[in-house]
BAGUTI-617219 format. One record per residue (C-alpha): x, y, z; residue in three letters. Coordinates in Angstrom, 2 decimals. Example, Ala and Ser with C-alpha at 12.3 -4.5 7.8 and 13.67 -1.06 7.14 Angstrom:
<torpas>
+---------+---------+---------+------+
:       X :       Y :       Z : type :
+---------+---------+---------+------+
:   12.30 :   -4.50 :    7.80 :  ALA :
:   13.67 :   -1.06 :    7.14 :  SER :
+---------+---------+---------+------+
</torpas>
This chain:
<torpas>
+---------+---------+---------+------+
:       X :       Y :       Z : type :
+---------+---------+---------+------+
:   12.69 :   17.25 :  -13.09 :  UNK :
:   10.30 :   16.34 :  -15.38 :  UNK :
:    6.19 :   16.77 :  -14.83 :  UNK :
:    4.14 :   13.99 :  -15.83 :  UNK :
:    0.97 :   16.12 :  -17.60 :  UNK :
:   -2.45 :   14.57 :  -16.94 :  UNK :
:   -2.31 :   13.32 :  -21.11 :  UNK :
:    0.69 :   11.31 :  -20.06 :  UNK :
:   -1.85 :    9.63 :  -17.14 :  UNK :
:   -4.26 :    8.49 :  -19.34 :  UNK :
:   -2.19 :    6.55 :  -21.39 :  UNK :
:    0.00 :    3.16 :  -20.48 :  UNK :
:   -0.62 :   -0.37 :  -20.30 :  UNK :
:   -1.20 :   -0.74 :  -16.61 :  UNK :
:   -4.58 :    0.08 :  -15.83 :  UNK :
:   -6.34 :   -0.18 :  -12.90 :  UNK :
:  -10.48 :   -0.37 :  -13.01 :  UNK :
:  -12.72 :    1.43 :  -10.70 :  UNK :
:  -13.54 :   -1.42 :   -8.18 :  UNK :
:   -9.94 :   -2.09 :   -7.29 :  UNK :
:   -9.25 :    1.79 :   -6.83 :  UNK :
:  -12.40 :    1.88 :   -4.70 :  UNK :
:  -10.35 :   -0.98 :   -2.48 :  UNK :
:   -7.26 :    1.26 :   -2.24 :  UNK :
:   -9.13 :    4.02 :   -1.33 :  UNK :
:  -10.98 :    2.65 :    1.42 :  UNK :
:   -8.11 :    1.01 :    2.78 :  UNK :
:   -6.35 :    4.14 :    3.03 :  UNK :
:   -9.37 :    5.95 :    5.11 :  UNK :
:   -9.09 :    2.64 :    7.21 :  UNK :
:   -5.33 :    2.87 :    8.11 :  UNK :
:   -6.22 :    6.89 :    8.79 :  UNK :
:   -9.02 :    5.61 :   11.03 :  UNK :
:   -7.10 :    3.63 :   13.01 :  UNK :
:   -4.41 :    5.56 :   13.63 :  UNK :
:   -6.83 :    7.96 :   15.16 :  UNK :
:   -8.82 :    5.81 :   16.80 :  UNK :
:   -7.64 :    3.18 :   19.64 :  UNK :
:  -10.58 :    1.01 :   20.44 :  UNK :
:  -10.27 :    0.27 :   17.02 :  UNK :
:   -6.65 :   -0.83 :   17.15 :  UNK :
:   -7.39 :   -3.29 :   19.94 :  UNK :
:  -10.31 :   -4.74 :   18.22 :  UNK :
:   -8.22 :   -5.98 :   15.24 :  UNK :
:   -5.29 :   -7.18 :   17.71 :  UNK :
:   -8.41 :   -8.65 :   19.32 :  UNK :
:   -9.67 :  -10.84 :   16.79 :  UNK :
:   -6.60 :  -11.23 :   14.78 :  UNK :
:   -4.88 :  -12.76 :   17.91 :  UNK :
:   -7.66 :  -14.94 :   18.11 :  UNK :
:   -7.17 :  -16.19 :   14.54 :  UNK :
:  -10.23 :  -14.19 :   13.10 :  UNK :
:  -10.25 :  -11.43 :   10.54 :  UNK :
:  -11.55 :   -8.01 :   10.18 :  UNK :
:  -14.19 :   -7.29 :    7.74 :  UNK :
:  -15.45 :   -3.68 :    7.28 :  UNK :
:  -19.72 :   -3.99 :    7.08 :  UNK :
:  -19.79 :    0.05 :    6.20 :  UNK :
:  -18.21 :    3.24 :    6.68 :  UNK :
:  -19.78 :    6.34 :    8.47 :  UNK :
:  -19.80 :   10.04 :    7.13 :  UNK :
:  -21.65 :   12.94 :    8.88 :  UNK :
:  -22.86 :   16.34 :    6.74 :  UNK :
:  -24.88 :   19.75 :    6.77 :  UNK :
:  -27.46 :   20.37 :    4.44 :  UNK :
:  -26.44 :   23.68 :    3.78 :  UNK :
:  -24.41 :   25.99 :    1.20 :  UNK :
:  -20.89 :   24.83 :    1.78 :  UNK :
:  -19.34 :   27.10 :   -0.54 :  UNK :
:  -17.50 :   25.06 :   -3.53 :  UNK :
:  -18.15 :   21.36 :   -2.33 :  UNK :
:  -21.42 :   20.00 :   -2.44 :  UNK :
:  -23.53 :   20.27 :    0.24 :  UNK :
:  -25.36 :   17.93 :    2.74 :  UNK :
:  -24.94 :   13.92 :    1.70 :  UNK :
:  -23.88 :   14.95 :   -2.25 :  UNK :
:  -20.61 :   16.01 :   -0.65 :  UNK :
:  -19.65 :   12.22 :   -0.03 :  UNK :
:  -22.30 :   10.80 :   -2.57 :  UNK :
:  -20.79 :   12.12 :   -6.09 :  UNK :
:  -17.27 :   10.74 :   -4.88 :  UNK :
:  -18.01 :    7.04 :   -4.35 :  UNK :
:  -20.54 :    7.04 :   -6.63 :  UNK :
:  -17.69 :    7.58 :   -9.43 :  UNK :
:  -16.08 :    3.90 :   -8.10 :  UNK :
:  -20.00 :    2.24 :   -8.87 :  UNK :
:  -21.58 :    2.60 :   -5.74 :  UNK :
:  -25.45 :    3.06 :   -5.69 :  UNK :
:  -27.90 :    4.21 :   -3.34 :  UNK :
:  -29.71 :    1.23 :   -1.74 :  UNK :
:  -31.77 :    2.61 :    1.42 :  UNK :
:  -32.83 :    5.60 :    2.51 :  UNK :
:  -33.61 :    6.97 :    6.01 :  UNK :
:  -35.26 :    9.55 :    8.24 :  UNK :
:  -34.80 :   10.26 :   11.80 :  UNK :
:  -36.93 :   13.24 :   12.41 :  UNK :
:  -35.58 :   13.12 :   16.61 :  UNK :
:  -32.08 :   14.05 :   15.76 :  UNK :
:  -32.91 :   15.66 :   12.65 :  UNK :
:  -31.24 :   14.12 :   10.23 :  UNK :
:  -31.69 :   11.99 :    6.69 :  UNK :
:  -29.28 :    9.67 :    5.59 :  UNK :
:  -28.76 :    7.22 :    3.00 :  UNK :
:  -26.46 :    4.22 :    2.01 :  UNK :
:  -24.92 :    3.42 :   -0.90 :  UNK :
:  -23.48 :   -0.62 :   -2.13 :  UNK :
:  -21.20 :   -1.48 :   -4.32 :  UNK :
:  -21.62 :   -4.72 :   -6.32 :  UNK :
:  -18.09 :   -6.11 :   -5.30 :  UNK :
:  -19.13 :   -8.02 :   -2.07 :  UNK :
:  -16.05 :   -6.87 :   -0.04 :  UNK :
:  -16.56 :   -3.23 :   -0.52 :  UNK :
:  -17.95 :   -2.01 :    2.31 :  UNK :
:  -20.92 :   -0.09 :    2.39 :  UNK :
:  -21.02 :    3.67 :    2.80 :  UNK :
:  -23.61 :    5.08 :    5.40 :  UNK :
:  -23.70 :    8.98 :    5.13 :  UNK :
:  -26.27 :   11.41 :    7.15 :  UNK :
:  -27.20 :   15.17 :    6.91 :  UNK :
:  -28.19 :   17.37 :    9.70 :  UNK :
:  -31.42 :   19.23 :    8.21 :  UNK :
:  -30.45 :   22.56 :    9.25 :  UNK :
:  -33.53 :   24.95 :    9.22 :  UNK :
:  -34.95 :   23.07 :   11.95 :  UNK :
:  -32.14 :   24.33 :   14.23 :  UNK :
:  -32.81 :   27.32 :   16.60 :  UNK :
:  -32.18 :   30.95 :   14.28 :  UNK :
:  -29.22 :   31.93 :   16.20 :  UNK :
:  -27.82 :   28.60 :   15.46 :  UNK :
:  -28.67 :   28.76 :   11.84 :  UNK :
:  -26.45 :   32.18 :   11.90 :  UNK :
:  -23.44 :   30.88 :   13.39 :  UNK :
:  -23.09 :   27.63 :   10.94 :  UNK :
:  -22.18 :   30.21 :    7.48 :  UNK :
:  -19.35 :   31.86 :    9.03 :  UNK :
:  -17.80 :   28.82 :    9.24 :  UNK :
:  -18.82 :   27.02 :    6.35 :  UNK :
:  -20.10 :   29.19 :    3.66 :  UNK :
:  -17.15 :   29.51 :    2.02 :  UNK :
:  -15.53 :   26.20 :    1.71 :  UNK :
:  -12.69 :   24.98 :   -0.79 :  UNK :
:  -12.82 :   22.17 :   -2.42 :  UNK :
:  -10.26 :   20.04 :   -1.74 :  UNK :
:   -9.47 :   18.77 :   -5.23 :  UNK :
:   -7.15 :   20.23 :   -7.66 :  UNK :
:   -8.05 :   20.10 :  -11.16 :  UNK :
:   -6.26 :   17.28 :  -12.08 :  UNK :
:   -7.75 :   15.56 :   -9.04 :  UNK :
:  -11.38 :   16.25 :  -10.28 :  UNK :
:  -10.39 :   15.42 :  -14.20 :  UNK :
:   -9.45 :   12.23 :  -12.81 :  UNK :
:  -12.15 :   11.34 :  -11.08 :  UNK :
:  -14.58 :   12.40 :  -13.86 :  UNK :
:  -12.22 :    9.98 :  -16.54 :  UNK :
:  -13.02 :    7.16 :  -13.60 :  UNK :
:  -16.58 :    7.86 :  -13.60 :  UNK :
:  -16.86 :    7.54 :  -17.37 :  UNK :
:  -14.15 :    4.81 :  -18.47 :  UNK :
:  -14.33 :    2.88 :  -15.48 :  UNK :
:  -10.62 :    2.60 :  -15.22 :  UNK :
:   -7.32 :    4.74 :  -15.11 :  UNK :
:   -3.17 :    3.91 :  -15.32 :  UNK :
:   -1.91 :    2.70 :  -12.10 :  UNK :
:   -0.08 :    6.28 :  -11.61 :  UNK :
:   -3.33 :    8.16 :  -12.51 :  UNK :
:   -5.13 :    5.44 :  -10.13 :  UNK :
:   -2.12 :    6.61 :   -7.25 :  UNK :
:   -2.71 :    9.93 :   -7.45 :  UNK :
:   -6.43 :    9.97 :   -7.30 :  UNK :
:   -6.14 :    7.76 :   -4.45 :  UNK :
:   -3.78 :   10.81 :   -2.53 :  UNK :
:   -6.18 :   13.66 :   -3.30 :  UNK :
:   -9.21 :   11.51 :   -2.28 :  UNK :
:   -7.53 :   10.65 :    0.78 :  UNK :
:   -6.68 :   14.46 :    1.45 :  UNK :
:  -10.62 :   15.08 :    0.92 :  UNK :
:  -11.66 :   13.17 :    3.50 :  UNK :
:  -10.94 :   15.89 :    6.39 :  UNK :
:  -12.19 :   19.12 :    7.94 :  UNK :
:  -12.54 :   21.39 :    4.55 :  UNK :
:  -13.41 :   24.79 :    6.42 :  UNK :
:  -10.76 :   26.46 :    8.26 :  UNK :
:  -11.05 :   25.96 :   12.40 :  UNK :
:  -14.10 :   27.16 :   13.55 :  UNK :
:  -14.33 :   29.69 :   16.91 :  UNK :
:  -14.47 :   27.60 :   19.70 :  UNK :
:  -17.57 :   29.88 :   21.27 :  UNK :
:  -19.46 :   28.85 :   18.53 :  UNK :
:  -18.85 :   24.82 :   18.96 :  UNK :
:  -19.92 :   25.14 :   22.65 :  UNK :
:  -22.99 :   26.71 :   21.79 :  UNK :
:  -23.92 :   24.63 :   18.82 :  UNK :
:  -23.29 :   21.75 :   20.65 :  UNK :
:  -26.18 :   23.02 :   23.20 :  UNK :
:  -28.35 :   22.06 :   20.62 :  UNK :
:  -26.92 :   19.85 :   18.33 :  UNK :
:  -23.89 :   17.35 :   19.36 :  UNK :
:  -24.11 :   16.61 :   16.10 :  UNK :
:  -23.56 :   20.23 :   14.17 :  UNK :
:  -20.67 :   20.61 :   17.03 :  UNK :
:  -18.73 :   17.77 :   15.66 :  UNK :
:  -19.64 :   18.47 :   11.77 :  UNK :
:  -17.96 :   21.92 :   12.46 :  UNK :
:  -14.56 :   19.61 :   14.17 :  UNK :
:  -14.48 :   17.48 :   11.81 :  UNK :
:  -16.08 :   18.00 :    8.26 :  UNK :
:  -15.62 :   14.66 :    5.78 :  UNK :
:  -13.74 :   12.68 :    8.11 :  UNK :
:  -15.42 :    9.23 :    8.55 :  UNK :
:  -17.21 :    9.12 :   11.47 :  UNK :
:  -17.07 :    5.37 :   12.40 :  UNK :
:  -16.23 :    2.46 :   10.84 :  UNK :
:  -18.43 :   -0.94 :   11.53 :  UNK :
:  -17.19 :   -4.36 :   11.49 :  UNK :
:  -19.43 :   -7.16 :   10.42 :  UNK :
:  -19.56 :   -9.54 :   13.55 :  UNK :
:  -20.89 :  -12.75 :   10.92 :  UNK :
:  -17.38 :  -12.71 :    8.95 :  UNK :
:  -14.72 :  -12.23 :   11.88 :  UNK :
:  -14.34 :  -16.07 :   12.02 :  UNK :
:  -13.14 :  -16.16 :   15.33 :  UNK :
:  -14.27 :  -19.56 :   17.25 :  UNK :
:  -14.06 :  -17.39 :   21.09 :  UNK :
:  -16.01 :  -14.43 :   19.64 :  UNK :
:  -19.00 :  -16.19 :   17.70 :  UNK :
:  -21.47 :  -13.49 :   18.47 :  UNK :
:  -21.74 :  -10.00 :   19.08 :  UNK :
:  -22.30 :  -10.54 :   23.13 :  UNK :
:  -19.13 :  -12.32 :   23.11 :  UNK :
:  -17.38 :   -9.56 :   21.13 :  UNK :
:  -19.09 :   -7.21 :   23.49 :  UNK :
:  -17.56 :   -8.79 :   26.41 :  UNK :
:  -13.73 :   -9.40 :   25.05 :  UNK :
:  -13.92 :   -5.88 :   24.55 :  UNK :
:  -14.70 :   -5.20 :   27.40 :  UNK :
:  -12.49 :   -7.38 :   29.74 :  UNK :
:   -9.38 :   -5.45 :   27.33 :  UNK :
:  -10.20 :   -2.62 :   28.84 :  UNK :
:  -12.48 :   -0.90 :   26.16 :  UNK :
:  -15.15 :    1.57 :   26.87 :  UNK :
:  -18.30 :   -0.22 :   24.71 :  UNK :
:  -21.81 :    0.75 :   24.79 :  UNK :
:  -23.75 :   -1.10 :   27.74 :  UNK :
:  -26.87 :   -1.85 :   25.46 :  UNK :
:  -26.91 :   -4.16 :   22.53 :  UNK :
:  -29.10 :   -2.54 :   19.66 :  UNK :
:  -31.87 :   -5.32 :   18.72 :  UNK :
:  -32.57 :   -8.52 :   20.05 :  UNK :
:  -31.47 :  -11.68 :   19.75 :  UNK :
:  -32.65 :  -13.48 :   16.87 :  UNK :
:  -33.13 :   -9.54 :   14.96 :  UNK :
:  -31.95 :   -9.01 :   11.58 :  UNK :
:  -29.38 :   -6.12 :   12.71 :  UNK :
:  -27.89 :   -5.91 :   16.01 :  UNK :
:  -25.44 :   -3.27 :   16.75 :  UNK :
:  -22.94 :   -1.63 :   19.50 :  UNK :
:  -20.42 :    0.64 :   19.41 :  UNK :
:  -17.41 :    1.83 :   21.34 :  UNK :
:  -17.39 :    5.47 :   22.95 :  UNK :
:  -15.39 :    7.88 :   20.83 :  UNK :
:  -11.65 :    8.81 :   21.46 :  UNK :
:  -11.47 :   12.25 :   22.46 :  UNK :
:   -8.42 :   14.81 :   20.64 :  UNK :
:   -7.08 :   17.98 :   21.02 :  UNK :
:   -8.79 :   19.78 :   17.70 :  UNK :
:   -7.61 :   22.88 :   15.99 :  UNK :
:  -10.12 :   25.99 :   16.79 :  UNK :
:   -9.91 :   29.31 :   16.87 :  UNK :
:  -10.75 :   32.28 :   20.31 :  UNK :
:  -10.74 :   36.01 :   20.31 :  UNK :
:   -7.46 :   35.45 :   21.49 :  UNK :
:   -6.07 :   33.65 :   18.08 :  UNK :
:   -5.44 :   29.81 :   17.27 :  UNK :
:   -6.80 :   27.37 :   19.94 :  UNK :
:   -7.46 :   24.08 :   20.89 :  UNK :
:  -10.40 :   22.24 :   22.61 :  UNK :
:  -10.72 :   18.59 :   23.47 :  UNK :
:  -13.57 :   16.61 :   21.70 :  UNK :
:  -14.65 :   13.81 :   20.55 :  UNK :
:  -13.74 :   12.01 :   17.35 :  UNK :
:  -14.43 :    8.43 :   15.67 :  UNK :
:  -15.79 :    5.28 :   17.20 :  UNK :
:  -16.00 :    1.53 :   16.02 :  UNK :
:  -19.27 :   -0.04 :   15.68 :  UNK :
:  -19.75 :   -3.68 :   15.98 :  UNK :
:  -22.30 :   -4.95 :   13.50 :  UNK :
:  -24.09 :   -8.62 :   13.70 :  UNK :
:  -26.67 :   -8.98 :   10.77 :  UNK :
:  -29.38 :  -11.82 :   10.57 :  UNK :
:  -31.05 :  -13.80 :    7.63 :  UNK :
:  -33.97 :  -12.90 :    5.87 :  UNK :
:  -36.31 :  -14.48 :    3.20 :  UNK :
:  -35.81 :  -13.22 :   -0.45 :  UNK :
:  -36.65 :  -13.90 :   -3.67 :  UNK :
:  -33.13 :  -15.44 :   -4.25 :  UNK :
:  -33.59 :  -17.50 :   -1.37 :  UNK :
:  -32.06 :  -16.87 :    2.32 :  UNK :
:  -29.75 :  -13.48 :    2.39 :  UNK :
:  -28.41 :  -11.63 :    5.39 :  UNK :
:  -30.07 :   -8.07 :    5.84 :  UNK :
:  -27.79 :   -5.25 :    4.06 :  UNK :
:  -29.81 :   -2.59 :    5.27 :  UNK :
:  -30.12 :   -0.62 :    8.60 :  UNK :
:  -33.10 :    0.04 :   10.99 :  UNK :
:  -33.61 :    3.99 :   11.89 :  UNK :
:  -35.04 :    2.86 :   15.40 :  UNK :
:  -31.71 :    1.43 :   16.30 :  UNK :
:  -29.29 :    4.12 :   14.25 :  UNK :
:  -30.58 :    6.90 :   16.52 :  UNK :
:  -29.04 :    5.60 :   19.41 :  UNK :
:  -25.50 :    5.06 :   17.82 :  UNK :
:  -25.12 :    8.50 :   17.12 :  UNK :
:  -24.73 :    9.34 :   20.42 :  UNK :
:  -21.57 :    7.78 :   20.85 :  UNK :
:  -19.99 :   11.27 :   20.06 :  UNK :
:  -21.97 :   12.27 :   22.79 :  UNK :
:  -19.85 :   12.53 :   26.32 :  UNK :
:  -20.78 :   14.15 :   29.67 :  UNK :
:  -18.57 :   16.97 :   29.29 :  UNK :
:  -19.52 :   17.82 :   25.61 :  UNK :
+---------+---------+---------+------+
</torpas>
């Protein structure tokens, strides 16, 4: 069998630029998320049975802001990746209730979605909490092998790579985008969770997208014209979707969300490998409203931290 050595990659013809493996890459974390997630399935039967389409406002990554051994911590572990396809920051925010700082970054290519990614500030979690997190994640891998990371770098400064290069980054990324710590003990999820839902998942799930959002203004179905009515067809399918609408009518952002699917995760107990159900990924529903610029009438790209707080509780359930 022969190897194809990463010299051979950067050569060829067929190239591929960074935009259009930025496409590939996101549609692959979409197909993962909605294998995972079913609220999300029957949204797109949803709409698509109703003649609409689906179009992805932003994406939804959760972090620590802590060591995490050999992959960057906090928001810089999703940052330096999509920031190698062209994306830029474009907002920054602070919620200071649920501890956390996030930012988003845009890509100029209108039908990228955006990429939303928040860091739990650690050392302003109880010390016995701040003890626990390092076993688990101090000494974290990072998930790409060398050839994955010379790729990316040879993206980052060309711009481009050969289709087969383009391929193969496009597995590894997809790879990345998991749980990079081995399963944590399940004692320690149940009592981070006590005081951070958020830490609890983190520990479940690592660089798995969180949610995806769908951009109510683009799904160009005549029945479901506004978020209410998206809402409600939810709803009546049999969907479990936040009661309150984020934002008023006639608000530049608007948002809802369904509850998250719960799974049977990986952990580990005194007594050796485990499992404990908890909750995963949900699908927010995004409806965005015009404001005045200096280039004339735009819809709002950004988000409002008032409203964001409340969506991250849709990891939150009664029982966890």
């Amino acid at each position: 069998m022969v190897t194809l050595g990463p010299v051979f990659l950067f050569k060829g013809n067929m190239k591929q630029n960074a935009t259009d493996i930025a496409r590939m890459l996101t549609e692959r974390l979409r197909e993962a998320f909605l294998s995972r997630v079913p609220a999300a399935r029957s949204y797109a039967a949803m709409v698509e049975n109703k003649g609409g389409r689906i179009v992805i406002d932003h994406i939804g990554f959760r972090s620590l802001d802590m060591n995490t051994g050999e992959q960057p911590a906090g928001i810089q572990a999703v940052r330096h990746i999509f920031e190698c396809f062209g994306f830029h920051a474009a907002g920054n925010y602070v919620l200071p209730k649920k501890k956390l700082k996030a930012i988003f970054l845009e890509h100029d290519a209108p039908d990228l979605p955006k990429i939303f990614v928040s860091q739990l500030n650690v050392q302003q979690l109880p010390g016995w909490a701040k003890l626990l997190l390092p076993e688990v994640v101090s000494e974290t891998p990072y998930l790409l092998s060398d050839l994955g990371i010379e790729l990316l770098s040879r993206l980052k400064q060309d711009g481009q790579l050969t289709s087969e290069a383009a391929e193969i980054l496009t597995d590894e990324l997809s790879g990345y985008f998991r749980r990079p710590w081995n399963p944590p003990p399940k004692d320690t999820v149940i009592k981070l969770n006590e005081v951070s839902h958020y830490a609890a998942w983190v520990l479940l799930h690592g660089n798995a997208p969180s949610h995806f959002a769908v951009l109510i203004n683009a799904q160009e179905a005549k029945s479901l014209p506004n978020i209410e009515t998206t809402v409600r067809a939810l709803k009546n399918a049999g969907v479990a979707v936040k009661e309150n609408i984020e934002g008023a009518k006639g608000d530049i952002l608007r948002q809802s969300a369904t509850y998250a699917v719960k799974e049977e995760i990986k952990v580990k107990s005194d007594d050796g490998p485990d499992e404990i159900t908890w909750t995963y990924g949900y699908l927010e529903l995004i409806e965005r409203g015009w404001q005045e610029t200096e280039d004339g009438p735009r819809l709002f790209q950004g988000f409002i931290e008032g409203q964001e707080k409340n969506i991250y509780d849709m990891t939150r359930t009664l029982d966890n």
